[in-house]
N, CA, C and O atoms as a GROMACS GRO file, in nm:
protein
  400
    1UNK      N    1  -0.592  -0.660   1.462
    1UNK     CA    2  -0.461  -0.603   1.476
    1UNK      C    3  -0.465  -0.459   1.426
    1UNK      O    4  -0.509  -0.437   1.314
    2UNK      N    5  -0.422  -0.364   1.501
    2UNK     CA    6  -0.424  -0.234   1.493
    2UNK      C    7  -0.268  -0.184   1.434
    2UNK      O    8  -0.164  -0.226   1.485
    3UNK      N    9  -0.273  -0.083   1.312
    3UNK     CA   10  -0.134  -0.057   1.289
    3UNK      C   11  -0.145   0.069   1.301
    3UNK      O   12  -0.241   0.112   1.238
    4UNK      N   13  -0.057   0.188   1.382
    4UNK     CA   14  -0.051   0.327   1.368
    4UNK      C   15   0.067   0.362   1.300
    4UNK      O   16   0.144   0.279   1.250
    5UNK      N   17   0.086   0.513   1.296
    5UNK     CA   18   0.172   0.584   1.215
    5UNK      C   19   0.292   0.602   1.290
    5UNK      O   20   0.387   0.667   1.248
    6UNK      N   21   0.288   0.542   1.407
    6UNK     CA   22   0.454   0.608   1.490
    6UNK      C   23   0.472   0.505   1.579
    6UNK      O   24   0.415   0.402   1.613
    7UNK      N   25   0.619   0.601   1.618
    7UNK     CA   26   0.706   0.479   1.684
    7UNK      C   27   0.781   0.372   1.582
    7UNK      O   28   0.839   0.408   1.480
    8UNK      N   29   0.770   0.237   1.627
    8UNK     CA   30   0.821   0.137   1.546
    8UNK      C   31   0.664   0.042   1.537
    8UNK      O   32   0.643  -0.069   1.584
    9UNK      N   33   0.604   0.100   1.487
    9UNK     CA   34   0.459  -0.019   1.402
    9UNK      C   35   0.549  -0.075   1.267
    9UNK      O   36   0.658  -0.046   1.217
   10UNK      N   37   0.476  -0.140   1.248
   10UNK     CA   38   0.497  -0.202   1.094
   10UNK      C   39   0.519  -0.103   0.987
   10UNK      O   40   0.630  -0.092   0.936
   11UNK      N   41   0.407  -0.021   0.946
   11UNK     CA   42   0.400   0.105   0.894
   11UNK      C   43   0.543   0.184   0.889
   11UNK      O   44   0.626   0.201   0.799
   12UNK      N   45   0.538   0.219   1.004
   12UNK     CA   46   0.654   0.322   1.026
   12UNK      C   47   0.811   0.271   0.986
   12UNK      O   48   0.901   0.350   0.959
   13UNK      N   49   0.824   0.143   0.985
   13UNK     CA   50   0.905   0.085   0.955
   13UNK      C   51   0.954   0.058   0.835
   13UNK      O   52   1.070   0.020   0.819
   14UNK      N   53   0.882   0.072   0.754
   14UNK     CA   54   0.863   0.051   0.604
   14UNK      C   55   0.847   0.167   0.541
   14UNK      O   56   0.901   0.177   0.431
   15UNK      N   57   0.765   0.288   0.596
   15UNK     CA   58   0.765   0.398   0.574
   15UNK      C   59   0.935   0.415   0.558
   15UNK      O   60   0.990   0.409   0.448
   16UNK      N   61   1.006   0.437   0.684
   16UNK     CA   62   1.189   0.469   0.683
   16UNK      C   63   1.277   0.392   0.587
   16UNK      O   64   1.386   0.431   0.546
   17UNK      N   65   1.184   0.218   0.540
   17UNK     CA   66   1.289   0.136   0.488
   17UNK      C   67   1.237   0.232   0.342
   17UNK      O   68   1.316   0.327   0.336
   18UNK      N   69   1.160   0.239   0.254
   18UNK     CA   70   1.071   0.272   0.141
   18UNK      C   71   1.060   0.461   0.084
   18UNK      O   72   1.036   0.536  -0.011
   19UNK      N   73   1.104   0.454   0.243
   19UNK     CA   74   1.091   0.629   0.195
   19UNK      C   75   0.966   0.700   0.086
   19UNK      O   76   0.991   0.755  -0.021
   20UNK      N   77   0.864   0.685   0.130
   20UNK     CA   78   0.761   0.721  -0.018
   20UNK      C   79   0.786   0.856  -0.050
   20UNK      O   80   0.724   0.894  -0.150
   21UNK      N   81   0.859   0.943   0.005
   21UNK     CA   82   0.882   1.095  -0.089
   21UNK      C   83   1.031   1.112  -0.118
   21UNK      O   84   1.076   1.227  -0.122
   22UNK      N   85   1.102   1.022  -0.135
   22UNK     CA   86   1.238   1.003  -0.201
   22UNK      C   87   1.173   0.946  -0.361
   22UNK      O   88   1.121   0.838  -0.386
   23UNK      N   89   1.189   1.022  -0.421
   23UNK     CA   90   1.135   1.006  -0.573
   23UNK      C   91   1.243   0.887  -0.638
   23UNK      O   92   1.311   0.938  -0.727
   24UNK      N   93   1.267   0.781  -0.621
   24UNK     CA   94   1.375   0.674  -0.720
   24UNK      C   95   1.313   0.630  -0.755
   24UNK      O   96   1.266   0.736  -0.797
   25UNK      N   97   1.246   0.561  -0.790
   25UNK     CA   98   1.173   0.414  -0.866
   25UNK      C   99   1.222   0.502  -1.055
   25UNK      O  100   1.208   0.623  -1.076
   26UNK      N  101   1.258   0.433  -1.124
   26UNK     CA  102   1.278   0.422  -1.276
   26UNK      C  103   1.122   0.430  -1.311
   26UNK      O  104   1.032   0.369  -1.253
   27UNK      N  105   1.113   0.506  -1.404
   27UNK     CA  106   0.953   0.534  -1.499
   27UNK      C  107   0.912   0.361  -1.529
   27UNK      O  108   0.804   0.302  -1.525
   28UNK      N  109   1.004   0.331  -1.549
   28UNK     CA  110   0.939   0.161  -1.606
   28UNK      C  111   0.873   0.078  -1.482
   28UNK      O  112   0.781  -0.002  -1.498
   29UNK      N  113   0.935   0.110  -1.347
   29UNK     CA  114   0.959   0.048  -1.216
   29UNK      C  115   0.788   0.142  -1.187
   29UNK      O  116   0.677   0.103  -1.226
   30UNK      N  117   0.809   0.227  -1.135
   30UNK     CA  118   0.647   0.313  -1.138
   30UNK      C  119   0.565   0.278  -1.186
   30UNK      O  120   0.475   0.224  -1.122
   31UNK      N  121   0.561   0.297  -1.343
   31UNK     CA  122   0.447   0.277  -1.416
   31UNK      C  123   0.393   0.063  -1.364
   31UNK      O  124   0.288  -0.001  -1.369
   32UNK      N  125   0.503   0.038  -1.330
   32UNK     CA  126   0.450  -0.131  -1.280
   32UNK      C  127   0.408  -0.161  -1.178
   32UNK      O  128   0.325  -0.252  -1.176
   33UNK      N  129   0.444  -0.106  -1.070
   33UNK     CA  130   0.396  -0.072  -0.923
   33UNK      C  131   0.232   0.038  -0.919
   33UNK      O  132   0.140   0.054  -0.840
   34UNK      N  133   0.254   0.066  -0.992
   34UNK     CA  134   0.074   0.139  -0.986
   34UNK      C  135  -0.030   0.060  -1.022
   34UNK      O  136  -0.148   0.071  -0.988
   35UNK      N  137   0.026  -0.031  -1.101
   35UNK     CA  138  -0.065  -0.173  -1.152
   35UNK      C  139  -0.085  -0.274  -1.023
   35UNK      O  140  -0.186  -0.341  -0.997
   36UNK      N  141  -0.013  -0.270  -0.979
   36UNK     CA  142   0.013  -0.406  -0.857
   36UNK      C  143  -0.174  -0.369  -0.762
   36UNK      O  144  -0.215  -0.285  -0.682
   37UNK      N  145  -0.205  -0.435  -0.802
   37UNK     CA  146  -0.370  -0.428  -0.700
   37UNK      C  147  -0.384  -0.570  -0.616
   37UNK      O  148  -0.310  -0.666  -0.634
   38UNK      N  149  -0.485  -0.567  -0.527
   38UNK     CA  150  -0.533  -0.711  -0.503
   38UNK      C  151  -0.636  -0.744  -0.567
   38UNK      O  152  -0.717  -0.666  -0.616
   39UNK      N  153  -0.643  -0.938  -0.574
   39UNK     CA  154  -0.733  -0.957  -0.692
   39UNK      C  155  -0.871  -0.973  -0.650
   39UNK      O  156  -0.884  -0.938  -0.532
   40UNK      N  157  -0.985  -1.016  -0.708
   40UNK     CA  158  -1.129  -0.996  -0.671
   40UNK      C  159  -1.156  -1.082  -0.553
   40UNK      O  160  -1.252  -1.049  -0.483
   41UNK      N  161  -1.075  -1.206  -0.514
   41UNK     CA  162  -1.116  -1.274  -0.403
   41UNK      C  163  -1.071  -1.195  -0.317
   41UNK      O  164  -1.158  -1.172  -0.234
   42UNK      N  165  -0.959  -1.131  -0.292
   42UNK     CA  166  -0.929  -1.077  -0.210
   42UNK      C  167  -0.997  -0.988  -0.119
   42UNK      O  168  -1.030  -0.982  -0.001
   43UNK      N  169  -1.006  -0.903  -0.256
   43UNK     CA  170  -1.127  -0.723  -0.218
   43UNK      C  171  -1.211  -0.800  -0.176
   43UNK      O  172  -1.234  -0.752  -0.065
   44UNK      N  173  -1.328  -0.961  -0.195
   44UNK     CA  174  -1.438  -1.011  -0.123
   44UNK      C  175  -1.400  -1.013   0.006
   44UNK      O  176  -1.470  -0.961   0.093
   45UNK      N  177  -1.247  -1.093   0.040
   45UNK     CA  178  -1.282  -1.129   0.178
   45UNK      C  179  -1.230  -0.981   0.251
   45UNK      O  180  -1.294  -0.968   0.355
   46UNK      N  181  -1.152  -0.889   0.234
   46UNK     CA  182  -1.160  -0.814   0.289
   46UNK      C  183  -1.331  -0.697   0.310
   46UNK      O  184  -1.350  -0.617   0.402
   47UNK      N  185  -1.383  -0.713   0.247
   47UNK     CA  186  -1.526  -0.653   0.269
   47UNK      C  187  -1.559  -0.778   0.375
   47UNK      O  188  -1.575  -0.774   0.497
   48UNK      N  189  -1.562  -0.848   0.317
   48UNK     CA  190  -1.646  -0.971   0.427
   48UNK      C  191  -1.576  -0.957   0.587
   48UNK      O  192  -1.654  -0.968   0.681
   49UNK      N  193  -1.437  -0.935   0.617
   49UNK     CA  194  -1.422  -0.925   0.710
   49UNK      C  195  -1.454  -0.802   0.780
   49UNK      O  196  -1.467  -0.803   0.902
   50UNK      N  197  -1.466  -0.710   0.720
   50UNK     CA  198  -1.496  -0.554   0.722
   50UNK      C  199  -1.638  -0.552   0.772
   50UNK      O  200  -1.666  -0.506   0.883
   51UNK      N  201  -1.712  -0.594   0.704
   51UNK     CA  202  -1.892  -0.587   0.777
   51UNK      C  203  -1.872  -0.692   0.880
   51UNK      O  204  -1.956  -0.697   0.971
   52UNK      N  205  -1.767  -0.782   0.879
   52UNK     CA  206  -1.789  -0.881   1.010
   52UNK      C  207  -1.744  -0.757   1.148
   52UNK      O  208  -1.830  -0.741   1.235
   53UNK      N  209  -1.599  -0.668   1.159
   53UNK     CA  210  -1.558  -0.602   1.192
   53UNK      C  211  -1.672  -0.479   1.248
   53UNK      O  212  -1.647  -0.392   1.331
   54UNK      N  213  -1.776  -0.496   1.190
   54UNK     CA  214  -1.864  -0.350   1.178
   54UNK      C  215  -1.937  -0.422   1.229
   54UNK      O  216  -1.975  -0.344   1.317
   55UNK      N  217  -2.014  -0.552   1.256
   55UNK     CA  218  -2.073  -0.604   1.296
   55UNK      C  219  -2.028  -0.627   1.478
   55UNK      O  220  -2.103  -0.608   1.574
   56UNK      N  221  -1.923  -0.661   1.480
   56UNK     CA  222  -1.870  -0.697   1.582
   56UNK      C  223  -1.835  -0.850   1.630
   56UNK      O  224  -1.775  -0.886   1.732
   57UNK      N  225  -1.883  -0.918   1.539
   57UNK     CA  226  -1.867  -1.064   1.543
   57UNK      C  227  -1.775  -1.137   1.459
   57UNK      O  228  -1.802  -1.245   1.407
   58UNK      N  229  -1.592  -1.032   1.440
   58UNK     CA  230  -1.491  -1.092   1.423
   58UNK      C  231  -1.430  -1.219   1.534
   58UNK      O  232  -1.468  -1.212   1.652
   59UNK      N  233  -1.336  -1.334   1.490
   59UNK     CA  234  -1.307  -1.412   1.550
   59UNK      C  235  -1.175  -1.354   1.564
   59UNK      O  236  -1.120  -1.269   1.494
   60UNK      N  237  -1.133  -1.416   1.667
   60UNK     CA  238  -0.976  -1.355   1.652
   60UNK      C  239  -0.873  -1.446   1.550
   60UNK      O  240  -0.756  -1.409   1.541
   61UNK      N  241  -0.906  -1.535   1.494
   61UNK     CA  242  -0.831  -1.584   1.377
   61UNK      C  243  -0.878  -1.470   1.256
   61UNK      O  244  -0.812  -1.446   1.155
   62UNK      N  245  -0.979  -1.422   1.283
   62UNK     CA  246  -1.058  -1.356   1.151
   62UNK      C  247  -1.001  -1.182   1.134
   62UNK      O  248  -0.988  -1.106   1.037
   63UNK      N  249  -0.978  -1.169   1.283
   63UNK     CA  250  -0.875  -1.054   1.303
   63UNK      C  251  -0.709  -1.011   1.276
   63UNK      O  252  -0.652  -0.916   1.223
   64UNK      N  253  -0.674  -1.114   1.333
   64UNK     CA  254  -0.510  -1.149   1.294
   64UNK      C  255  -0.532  -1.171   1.088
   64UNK      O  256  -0.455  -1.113   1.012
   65UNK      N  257  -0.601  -1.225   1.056
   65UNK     CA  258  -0.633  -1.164   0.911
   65UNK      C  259  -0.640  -1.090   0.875
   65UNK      O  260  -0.546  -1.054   0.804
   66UNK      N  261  -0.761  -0.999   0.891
   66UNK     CA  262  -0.785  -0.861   0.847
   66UNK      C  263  -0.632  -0.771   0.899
   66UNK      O  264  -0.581  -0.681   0.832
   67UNK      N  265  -0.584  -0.820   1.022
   67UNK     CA  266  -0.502  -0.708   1.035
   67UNK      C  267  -0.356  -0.722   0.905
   67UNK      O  268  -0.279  -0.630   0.877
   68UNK      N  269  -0.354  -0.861   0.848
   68UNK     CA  270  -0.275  -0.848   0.761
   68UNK      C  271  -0.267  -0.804   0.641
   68UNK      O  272  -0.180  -0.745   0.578
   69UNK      N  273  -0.447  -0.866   0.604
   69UNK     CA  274  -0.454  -0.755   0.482
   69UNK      C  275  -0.410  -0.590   0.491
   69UNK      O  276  -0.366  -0.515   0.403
   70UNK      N  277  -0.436  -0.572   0.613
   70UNK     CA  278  -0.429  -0.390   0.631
   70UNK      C  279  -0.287  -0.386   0.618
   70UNK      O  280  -0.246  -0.307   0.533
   71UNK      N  281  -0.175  -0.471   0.703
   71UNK     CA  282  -0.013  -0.452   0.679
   71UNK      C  283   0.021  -0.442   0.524
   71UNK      O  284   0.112  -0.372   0.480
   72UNK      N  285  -0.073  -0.528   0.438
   72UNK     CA  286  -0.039  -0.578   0.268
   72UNK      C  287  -0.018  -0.451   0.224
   72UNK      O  288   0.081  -0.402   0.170
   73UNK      N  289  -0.187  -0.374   0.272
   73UNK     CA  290  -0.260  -0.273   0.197
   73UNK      C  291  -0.163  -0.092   0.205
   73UNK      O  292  -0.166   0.011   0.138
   74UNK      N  293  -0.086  -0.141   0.334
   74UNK     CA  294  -0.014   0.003   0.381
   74UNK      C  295   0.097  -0.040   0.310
   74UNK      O  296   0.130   0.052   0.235
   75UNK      N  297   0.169  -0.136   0.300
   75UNK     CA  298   0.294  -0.144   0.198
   75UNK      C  299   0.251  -0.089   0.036
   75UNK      O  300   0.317  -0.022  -0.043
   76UNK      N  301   0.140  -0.137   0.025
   76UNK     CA  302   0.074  -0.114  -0.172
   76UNK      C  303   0.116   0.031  -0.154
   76UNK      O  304   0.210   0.098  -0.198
   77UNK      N  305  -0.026   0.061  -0.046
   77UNK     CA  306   0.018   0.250  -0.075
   77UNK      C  307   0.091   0.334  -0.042
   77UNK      O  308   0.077   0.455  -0.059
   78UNK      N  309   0.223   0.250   0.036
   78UNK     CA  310   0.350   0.356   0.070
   78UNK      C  311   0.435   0.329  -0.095
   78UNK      O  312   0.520   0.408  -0.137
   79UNK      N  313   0.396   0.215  -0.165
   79UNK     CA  314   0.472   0.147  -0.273
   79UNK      C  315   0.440   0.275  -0.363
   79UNK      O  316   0.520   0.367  -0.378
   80UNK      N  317   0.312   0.268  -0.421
   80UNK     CA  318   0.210   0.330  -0.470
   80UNK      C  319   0.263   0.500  -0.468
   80UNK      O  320   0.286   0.558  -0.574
   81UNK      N  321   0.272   0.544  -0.382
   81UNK     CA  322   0.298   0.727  -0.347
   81UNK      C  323   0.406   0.713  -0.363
   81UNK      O  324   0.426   0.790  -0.458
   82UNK      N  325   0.548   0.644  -0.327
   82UNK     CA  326   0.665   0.675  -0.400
   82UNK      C  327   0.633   0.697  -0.554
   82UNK      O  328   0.642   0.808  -0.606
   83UNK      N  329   0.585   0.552  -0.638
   83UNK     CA  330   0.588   0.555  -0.734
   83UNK      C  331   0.519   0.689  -0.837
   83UNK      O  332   0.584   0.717  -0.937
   84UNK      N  333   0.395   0.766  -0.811
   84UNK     CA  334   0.384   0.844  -0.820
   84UNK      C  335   0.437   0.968  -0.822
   84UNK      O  336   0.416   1.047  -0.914
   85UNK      N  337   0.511   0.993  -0.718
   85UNK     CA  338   0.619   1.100  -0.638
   85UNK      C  339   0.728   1.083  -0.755
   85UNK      O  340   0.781   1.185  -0.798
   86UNK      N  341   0.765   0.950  -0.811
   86UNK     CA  342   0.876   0.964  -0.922
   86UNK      C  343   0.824   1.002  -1.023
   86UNK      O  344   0.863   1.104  -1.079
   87UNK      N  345   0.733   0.935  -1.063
   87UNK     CA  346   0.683   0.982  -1.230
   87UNK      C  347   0.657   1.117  -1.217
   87UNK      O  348   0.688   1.180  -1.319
   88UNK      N  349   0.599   1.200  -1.105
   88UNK     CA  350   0.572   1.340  -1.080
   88UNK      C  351   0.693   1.396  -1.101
   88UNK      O  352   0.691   1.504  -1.161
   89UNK      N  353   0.787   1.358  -1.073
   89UNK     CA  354   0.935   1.440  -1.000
   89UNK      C  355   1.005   1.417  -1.169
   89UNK      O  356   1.088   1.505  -1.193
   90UNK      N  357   0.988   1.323  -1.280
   90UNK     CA  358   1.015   1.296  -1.362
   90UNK      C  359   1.003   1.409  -1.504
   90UNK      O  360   1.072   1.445  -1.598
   91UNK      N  361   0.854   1.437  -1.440
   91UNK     CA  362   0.775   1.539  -1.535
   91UNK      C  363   0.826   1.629  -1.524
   91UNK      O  364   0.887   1.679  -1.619
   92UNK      N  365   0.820   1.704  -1.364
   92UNK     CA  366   0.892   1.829  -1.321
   92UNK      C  367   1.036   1.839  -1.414
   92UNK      O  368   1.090   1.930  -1.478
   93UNK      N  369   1.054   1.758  -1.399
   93UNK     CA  370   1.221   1.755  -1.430
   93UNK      C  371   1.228   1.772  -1.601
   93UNK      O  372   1.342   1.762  -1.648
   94UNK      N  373   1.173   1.784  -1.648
   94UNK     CA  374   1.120   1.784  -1.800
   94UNK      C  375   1.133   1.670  -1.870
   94UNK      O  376   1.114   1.680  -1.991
   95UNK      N  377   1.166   1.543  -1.817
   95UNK     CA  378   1.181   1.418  -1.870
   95UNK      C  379   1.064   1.362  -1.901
   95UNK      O  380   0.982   1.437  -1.848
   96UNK      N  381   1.002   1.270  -1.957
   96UNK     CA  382   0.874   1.219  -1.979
   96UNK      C  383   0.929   1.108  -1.971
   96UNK      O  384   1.039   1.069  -2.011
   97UNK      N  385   0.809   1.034  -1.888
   97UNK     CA  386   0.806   0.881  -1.871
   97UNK      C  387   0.770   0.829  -1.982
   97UNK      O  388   0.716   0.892  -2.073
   98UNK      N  389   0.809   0.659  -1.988
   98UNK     CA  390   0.770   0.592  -2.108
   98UNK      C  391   0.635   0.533  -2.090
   98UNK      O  392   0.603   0.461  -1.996
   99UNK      N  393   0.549   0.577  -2.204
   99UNK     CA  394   0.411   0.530  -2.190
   99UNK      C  395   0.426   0.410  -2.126
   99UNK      O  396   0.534   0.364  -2.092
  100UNK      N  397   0.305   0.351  -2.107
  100UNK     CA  398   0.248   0.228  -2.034
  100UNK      C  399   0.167   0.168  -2.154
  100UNK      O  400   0.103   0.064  -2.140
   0.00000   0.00000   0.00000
């Protein structure tokens, strides 16, 4: 499953709902969303599907997978660059976030 940047993809959709350069997320809300990762089985099977992908000998059950991890992975880092974009916009602003 292929996701691009325009039109109405998944992406783009979430991009408009999420806005990642509208700076809101609360310093507490940020600093918790930069933590949010996937866990070690995960990162395995996504490599594993990745050299399958590079290989060329994905299944299409094995595809409709990978393409979801990639939907997961574009929400983390539209999540991810807002959250940043606030704590940045926070600093600017002469406020300091609360440690982590």
């Amino acid at each position: 499953m292929h996701l691009s940047n325009a039109g109405n993809s998944e992406v783009s959709i979430l991009n408009r709902i999420l806005r990642p350069g509208a700076p809101t997320f609360s310093p507490e809300a940020a600093q918790d969303i930069l933590t949010l990762d996937f866990d070690q089985a995960d990162k395995d099977r996504m490599r594993q599907l990745s050299a399958k992908a590079r290989a060329g000998t994905l299944t299409a059950e094995e595809d409709v997978e990978a393409g979801k991890y990639e939907l997961v992975g574009h929400l983390l880092n539209i999540m991810q660059s807002k959250a940043r974009r606030s704590l940045k916009n926070r600093r600017v602003d002469g406020k300091k976030p609360r440690a982590h």
